[in-house]
Backbone as JSON, one array per atom type, in Angstrom:
{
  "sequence": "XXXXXXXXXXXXXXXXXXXXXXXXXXXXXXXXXXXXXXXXXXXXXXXXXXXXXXXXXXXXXXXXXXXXXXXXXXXXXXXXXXXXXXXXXXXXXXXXXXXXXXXXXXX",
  "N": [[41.46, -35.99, -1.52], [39.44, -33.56, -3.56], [37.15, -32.35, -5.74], [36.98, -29.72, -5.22], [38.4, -29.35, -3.91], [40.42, -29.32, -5.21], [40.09, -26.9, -7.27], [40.03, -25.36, -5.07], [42.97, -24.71, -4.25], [43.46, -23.64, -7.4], [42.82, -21.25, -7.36], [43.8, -20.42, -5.18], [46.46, -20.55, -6.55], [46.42, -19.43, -8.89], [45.52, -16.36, -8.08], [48.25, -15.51, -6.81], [49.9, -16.08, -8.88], [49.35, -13.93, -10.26], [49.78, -11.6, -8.78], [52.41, -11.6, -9.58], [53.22, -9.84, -11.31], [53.74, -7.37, -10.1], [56.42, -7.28, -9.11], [59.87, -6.66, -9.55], [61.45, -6.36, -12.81], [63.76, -7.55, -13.02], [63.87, -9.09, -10.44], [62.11, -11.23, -11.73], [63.69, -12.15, -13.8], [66.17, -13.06, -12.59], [67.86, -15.88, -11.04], [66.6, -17.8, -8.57], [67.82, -18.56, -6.5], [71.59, -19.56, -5.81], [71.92, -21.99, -8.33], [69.6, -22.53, -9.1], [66.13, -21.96, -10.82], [64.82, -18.95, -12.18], [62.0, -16.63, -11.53], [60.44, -16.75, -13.67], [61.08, -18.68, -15.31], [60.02, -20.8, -13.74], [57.23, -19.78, -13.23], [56.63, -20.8, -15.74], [57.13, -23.33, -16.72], [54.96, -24.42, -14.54], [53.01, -24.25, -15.88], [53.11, -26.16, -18.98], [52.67, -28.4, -17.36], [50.93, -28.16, -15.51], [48.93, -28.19, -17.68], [49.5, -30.94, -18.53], [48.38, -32.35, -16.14], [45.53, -31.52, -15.46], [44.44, -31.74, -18.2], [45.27, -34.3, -18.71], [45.78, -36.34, -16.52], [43.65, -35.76, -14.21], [41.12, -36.4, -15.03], [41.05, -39.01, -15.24], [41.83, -40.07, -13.17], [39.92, -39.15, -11.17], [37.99, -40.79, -11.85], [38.55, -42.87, -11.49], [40.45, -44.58, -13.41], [43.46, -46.11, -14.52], [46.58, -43.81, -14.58], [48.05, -41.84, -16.82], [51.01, -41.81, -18.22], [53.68, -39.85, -17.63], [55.0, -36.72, -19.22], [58.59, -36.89, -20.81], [60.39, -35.52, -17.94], [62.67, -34.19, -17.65], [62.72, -33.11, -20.23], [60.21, -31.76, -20.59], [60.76, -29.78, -18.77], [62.95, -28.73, -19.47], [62.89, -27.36, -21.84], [60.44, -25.5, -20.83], [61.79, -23.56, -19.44], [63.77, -22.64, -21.19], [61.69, -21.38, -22.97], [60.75, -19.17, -21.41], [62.41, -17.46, -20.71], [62.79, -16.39, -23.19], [60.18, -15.37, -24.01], [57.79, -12.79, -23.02], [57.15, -11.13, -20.06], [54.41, -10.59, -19.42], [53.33, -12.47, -21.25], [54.18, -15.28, -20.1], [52.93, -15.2, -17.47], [50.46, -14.51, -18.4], [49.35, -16.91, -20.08], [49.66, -18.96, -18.48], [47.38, -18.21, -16.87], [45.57, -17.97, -18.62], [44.95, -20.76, -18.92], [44.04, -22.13, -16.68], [41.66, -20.68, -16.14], [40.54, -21.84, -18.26], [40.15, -24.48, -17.52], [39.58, -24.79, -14.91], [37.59, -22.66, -14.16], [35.37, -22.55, -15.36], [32.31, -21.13, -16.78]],
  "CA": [[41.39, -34.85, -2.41], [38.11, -33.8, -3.99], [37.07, -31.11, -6.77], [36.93, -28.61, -4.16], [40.37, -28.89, -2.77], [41.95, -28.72, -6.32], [39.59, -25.94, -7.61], [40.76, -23.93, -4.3], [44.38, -24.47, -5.07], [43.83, -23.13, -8.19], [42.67, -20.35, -7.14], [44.92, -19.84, -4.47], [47.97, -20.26, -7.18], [45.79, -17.63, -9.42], [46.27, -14.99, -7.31], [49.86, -15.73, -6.61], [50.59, -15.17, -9.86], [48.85, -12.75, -10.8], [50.51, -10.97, -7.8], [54.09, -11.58, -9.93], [53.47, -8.95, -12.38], [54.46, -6.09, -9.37], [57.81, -8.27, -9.29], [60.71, -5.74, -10.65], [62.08, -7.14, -14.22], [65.38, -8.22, -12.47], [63.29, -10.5, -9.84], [61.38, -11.71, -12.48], [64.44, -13.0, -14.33], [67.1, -13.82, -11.86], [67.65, -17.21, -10.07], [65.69, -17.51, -6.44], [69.25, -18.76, -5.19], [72.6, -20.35, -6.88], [71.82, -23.21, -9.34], [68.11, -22.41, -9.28], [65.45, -21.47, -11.74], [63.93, -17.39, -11.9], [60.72, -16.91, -11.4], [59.99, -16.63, -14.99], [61.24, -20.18, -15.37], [59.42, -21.74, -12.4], [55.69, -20.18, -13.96], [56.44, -20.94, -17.6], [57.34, -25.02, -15.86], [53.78, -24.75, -14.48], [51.5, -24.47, -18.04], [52.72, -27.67, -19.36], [52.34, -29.41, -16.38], [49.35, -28.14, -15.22], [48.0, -28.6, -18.72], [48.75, -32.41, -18.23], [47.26, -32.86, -14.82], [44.24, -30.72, -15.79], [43.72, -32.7, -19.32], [45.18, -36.05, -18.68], [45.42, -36.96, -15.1], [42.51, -35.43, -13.11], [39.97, -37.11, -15.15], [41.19, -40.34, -15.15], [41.89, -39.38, -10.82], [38.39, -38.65, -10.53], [36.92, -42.17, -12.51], [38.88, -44.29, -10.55], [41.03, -45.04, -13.93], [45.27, -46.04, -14.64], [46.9, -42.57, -14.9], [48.83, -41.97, -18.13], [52.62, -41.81, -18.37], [53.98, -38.16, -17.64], [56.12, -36.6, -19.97], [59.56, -36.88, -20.37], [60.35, -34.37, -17.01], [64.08, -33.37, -18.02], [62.56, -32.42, -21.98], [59.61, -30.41, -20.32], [61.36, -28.06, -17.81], [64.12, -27.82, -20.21], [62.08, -26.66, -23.05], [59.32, -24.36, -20.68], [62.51, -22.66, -19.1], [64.0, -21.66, -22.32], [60.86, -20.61, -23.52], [60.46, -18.28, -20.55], [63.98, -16.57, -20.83], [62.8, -15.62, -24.72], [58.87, -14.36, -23.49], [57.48, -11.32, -22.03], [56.43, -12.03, -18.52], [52.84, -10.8, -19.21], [53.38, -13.61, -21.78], [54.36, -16.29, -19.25], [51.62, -14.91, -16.95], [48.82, -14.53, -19.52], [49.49, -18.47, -20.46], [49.2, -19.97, -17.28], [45.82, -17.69, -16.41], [44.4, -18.61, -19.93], [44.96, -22.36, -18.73], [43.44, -22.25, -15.8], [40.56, -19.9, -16.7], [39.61, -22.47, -19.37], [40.16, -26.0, -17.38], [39.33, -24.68, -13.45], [36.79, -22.12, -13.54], [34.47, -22.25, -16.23], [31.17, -20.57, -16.1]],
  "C": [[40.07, -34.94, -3.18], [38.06, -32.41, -4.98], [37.52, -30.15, -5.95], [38.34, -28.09, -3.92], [40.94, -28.13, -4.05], [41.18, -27.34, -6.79], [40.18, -24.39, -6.83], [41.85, -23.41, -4.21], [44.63, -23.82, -5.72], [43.78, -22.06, -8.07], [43.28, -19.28, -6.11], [46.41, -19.07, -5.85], [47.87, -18.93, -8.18], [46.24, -16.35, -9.3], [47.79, -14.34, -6.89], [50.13, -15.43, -7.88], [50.51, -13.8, -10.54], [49.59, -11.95, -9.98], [52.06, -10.56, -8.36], [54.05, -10.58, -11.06], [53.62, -7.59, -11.23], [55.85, -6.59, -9.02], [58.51, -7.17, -9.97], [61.23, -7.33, -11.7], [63.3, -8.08, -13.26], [64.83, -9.7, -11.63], [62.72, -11.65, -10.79], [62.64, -12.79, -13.39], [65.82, -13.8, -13.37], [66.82, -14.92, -11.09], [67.14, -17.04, -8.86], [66.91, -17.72, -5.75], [70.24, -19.74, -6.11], [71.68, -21.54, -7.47], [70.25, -23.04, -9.45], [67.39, -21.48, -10.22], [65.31, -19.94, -11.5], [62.66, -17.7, -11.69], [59.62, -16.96, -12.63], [60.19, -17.95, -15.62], [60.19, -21.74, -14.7], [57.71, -21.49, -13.12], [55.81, -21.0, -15.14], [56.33, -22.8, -17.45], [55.57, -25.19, -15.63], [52.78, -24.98, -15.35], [51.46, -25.78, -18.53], [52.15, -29.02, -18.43], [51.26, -29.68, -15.83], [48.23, -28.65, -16.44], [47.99, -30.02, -18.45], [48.15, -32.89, -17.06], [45.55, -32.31, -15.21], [43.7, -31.8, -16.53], [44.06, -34.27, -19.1], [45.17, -36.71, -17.18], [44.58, -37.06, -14.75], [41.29, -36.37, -13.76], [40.04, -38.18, -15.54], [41.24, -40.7, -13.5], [40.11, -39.51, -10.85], [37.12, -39.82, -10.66], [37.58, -43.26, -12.2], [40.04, -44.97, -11.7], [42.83, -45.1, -13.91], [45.78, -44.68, -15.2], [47.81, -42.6, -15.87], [50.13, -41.69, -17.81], [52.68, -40.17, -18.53], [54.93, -38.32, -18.83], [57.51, -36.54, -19.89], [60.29, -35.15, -19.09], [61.38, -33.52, -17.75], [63.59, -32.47, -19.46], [61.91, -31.61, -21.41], [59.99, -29.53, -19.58], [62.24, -27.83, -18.49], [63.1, -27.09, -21.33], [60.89, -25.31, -22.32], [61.09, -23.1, -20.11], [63.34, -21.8, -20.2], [63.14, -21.07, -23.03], [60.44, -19.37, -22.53], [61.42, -17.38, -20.58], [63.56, -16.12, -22.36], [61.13, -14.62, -24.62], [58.99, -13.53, -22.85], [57.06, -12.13, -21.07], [54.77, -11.9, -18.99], [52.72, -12.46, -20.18], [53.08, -14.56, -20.78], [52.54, -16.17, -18.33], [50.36, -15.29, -17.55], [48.98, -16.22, -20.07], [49.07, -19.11, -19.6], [47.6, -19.66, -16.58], [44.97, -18.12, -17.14], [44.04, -19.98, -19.26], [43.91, -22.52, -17.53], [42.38, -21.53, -15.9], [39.83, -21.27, -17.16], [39.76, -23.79, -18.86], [39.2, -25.77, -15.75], [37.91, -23.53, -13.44], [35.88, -21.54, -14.66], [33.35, -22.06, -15.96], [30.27, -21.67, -16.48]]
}
């Protein structure tokens, strides 16, 4: 893996979301399939996470250094999924674009 790859990722996943604001409301909040998240759950999951790979992983990944201790998993998807069930989607949306805007594709 090299800048490149993850940069193109991001930009793949970019577009993908951006794509989820023609999503009707209902898709947007209902589960993908029994016991499973919405899709308003599943972005809102990505921000924190991506924020720590972005800020604390990748550039310890990239200098050859010991990668830091993730956060507790169960606290962060419980806490982004109830924060996604109380936001607007452009919300959710507009969070995860800011993030990546300002870590992946700065001018």
């Amino acid at each position: 893996m090299n800048k490149d790859t993850v940069i193109k990722h991001y930009e793949h996943t970019l577009e993908w979301v951006q794509s989820l604001t023609e999503v009707t409301e209902e898709e947007w909040r209902s589960a993908i399939a029994d016991g499973k998240w919405s899709i308003a759950e599943i972005i809102a999951h990505f921000v924190p996470w991506d924020e720590f790979i972005l800020h604390d992983r990748l550039k310890e990944f990239w200098n050859n250094k010991a990668l830091p201790q993730a956060p507790d998993v169960h606290e962060m998807n419980q806490q982004s999924a109830e924060r996604a069930r109380k936001e607007e989607r452009s919300e959710t949306i507009g969070r995860f674009i800011v993030l990546l805007e300002q870590n992946c594709f700065k001018k």
